[in-house]
N, C-alpha and C positions, 0 to 999 in steps of 0.2 A: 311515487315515481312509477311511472310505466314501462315494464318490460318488452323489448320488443321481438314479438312471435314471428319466427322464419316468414319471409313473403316464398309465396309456391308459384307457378306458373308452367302448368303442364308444357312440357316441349313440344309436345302436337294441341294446336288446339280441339278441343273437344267439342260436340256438339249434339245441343239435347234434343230430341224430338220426342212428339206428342206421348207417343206410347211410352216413354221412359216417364216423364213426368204424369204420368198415371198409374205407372208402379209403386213410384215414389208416393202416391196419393196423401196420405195424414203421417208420415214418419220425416218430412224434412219441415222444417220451421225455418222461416226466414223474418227478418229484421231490417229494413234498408237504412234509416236513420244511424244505427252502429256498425251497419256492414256484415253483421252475425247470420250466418247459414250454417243448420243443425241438423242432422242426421240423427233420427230418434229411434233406440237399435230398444225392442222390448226386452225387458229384465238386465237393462245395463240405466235404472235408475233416468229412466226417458221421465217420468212421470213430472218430476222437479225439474229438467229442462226445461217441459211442457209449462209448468210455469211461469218459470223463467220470462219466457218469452210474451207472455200475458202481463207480466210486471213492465217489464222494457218497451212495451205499446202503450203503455200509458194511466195504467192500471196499479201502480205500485202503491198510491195513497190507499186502498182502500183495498186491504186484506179480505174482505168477505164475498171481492167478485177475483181476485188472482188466485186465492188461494182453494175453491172450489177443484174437484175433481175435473183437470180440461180434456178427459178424453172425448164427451161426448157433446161439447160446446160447437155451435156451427162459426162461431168467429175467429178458428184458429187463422194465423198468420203461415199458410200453407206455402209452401216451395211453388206447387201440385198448379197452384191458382194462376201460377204466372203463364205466360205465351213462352214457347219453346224458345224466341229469338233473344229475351228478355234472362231467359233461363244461362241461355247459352252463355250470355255477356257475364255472368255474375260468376258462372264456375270457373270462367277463363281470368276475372281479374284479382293480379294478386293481392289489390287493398282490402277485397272481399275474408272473413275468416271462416274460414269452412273447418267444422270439427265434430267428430265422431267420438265417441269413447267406446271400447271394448270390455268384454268381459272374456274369463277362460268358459269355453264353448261345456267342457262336463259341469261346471259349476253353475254356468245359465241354465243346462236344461237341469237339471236336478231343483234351480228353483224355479222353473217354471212347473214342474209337476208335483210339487211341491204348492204351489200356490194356484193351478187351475185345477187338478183334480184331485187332491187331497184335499185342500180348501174350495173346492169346485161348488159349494152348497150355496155360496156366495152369489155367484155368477146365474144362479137359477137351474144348477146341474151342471155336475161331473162334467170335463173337458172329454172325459171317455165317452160318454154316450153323444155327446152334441157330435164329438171328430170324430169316433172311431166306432162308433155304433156299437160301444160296450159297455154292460152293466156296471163293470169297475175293471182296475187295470194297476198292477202295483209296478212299481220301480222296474224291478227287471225284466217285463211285460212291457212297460212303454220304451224299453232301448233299444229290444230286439224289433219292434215296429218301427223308431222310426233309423236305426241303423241297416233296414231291409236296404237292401242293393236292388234296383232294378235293370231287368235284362234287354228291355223294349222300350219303344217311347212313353214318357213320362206324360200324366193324362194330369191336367191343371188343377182336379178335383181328389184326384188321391193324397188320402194324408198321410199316406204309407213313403219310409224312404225322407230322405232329403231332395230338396230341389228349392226353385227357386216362387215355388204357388207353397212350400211345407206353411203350416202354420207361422205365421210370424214371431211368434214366441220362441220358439226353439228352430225358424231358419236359420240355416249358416249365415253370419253376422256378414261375410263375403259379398250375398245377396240383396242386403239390405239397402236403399237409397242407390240398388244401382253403381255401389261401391265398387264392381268387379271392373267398371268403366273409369268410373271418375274419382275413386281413390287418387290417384295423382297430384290433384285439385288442391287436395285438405292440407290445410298445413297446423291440425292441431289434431293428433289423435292421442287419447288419453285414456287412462288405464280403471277400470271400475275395483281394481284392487287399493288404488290410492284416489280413489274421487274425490276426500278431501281436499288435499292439497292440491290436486292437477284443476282441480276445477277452480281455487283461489287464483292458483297461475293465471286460468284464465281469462277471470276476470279482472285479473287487477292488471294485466298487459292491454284489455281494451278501457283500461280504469271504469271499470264498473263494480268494483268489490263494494267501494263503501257505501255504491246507493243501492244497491241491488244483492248482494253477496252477505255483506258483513252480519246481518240482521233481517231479524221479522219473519224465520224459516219455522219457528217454533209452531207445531199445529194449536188448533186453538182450545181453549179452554176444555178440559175432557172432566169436570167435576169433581176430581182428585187433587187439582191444584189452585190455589187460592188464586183468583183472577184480578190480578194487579196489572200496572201500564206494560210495567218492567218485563214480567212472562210473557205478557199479551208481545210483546213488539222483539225478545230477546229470541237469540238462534241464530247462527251461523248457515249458511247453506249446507248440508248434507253433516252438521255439526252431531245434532242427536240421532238420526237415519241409520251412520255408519256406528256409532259407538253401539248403539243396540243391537245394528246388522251382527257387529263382531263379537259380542261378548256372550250372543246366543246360538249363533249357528253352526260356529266349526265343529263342535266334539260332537252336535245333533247330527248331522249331516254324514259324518265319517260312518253312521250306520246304516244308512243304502248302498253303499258302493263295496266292490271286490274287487279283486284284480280284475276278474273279465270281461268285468263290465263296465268299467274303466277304458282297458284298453279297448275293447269295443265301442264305445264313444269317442275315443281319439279316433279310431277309425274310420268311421264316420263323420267326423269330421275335420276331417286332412285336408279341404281344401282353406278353412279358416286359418289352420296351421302353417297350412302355405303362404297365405298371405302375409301373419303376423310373423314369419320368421322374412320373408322378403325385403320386409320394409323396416324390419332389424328392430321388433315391440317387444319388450318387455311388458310383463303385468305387473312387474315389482319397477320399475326401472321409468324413465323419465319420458313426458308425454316427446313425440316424433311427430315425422311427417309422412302424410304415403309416398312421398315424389318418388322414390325408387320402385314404387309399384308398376309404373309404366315400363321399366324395360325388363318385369320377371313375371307379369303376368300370365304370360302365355309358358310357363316354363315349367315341366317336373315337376311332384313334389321335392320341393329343398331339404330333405332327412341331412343330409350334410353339411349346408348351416349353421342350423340353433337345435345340437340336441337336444334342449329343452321343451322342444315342441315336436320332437320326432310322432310323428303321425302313422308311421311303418309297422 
């Protein structure tokens, strides 16, 4: 039985032009057949959407062209490809499902540095020297970089500071697909704290769990495990991902961080907190919609809202 996901419909219509959908370049994935438009935020588990959406084109019989790494495939089913007037039609209607998921903004950049420049050997070299033109760079080195405040105009190529050119991995999620616009739009935004289940919700409300969701998430044969039909085809989406995420990282993790550098990353990024206290997000708490983005986006930060997310 299919659940049915809030319909949105911005109260002003919106309207996309050329240059927006070239920001958005490779981070929105689109779907016309199921109506699915995805906002792929880096280090909130984009990879498995990524996917996702390569199984839902047509792809889903045959695990050794879906399941391939899609970041560098040229067949993505991009947002980015369409014509702006095409664009526009699709953010405006509400049969369309527009959805985002979040993560908490210190908990993404800690793995994102974490996984570009501690694990940076991978990529062909440290995220420090490729971005920051440094030999190495430890934790409390890369917060005070990119929590710099700038005084002047912000130059497209500086990787110093937040903005909206920062590295994609650790920009304010704010930024993302052009979200600071068309947040309104989305009427499924969902929590990377509970991926599991937010992401069943979401697929069993456009009934796609059982062909898409339910199974065949399990990576493939890694020569540790006897290669049966059963392994080979068994997995839940985000089933083994989160249960490993969680059973290794918390108590690891608890030893880069201090109080000040903490609250220095809230700092830093108070305009994410603004948004997710706006539109009333929890990261423990049940997937939302942006629709209340539209009449707070222009507004203070909200410290008196969701002290949860006090950014002050």
């Amino acid at each position: 039985t299919r659940d049915l996901l809030p319909r949105v419909a911005p109260a002003t219509r919106l309207e996309y032009r050329e240059v927006e959908l070239k920001y958005a370049a490779h981070h929105m994935y689109v779907n016309k057949e199921h109506k699915l438009l995805y906002c792929a935020v880096p280090k909130v588990a984009c990879t498995e959407f990524m996917r996702l959406f390569f199984r839902l084109q047509g792809q889903n019989e045959d695990r050794n062209k879906w399941l391939v790494d899609p970041h560098f495939r040229s067949d993505k089913p991009l947002f980015s490809k369409l014509d702006p007037e095409e664009a526009t039609e699709i953010i405006n209607d509400p049969e369309w499902t527009k959805f985002v998921f979040f993560r908490d903004p210190a908990e993404r950049l800690l793995s994102a540095f974490i996984d570009k420049f501690e694990k940076g050997a991978r990529y062909g070299g440290s995220y420090s020297i490729g971005v920051f033109k440094r030999r190495s760079m430890n934790f409390s080195e890369f917060v005070d970089v990119v929590s710099r405040r700038h005084t002047g105009p912000v130059k497209r190529s500086d990787p110093h500071g937040l903005h909206a050119w920062t590295n994609p991995h650790w920009r304010p999620q704010r930024f993302m697909c052009n979200l600071e616009k068309f947040l309104p739009a989305y009427n499924f935004v969902g929590s990377f704290s509970k991926l599991r289940e937010h992401t069943e919700h979401l697929l069993r409300a456009k009934g796609l769990w059982d062909d898409y969701g339910r199974s065949g998430w399990r990576p493939p044969h890694n020569g540790r495990r006897k290669r049966t039909q059963a392994n080979i085809t068994a997995g839940a989406m985000f089933e083994r991902n989160i249960a490993r995420h969680r059973a290794t990282s918390a108590d690891k993790n608890k030893s880069y961080w201090t109080p000040q550098l903490l609250a220095a990353v809230k700092r830093a990024y108070w305009q994410d907190y603004e948004m997710f206290n706006a539109i009333n997000f929890s990261f423990q708490g049940d997937p939302v919609t942006g629709a209340a983005w539209a009449a707070h986006h222009s507004d203070p930060i909200l410290c008196e809202v969701a002290p949860q997310f006090r950014p002050c």
